[in-house]
C-alpha positions in Angstrom: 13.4 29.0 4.6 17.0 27.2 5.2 18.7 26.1 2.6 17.9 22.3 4.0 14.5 23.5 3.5 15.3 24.7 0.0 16.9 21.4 -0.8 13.7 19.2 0.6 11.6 21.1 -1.7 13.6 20.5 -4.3 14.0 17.2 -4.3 10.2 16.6 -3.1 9.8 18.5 -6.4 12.2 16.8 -8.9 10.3 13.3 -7.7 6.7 14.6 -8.5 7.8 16.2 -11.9 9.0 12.4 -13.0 6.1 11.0 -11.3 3.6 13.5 -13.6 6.1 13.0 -16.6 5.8 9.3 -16.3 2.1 9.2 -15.9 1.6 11.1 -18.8 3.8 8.4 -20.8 7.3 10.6 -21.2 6.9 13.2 -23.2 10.0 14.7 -24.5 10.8 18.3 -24.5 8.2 19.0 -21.5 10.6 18.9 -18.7 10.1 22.4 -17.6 5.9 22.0 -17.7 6.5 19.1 -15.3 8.6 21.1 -13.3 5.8 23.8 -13.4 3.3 21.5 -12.2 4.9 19.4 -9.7 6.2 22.6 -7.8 1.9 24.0 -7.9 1.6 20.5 -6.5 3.9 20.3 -4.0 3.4 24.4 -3.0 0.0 24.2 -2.4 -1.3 26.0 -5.4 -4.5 27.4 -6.0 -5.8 24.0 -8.6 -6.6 21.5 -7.4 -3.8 18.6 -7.4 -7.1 17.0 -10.2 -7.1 19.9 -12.4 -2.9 19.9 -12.9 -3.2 15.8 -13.7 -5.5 16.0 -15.5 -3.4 18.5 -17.8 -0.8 15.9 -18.3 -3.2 12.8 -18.4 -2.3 11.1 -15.2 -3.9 10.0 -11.8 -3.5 11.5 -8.5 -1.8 10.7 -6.4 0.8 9.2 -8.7 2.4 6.2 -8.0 5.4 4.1 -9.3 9.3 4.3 -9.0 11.0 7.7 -8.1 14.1 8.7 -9.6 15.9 12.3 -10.4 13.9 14.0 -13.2 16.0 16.9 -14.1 
């Protein structure tokens, strides 16, 4: 993968992990578990995108403003 790539991923990670966080009404101290499950998300994990959601009490697909989560 180029390091474009890497970066793409990245970001299209960063903006899913505030997008779960969010949802799941901003839980401090989680940052890294959001990270976790926005990159299974975006990565094509085994789970289902519902099972990981439905971890942090949200709805998929998740909607609302996107700004840098890290």
């Amino acid at each position: 993968m180029s390091g474009m790539e890497d970066q793409l991923n990245e970001h299209r990670i960063r903006e899913r992990a505030y997008q779960l966080w969010q949802k799941a009404g901003c839980p401090e101290g989680r940052a890294e578990e959001f990270w976790l499950l926005a990159k299974e998300v975006e990565t094509g994990a085994p789970n289902e995108p519902g099972d990981l959601v439905e971890e942090v009490g949200g709805h998929y697909p998740p909607t609302g403003d996107t700004q840098n989560f890290a």
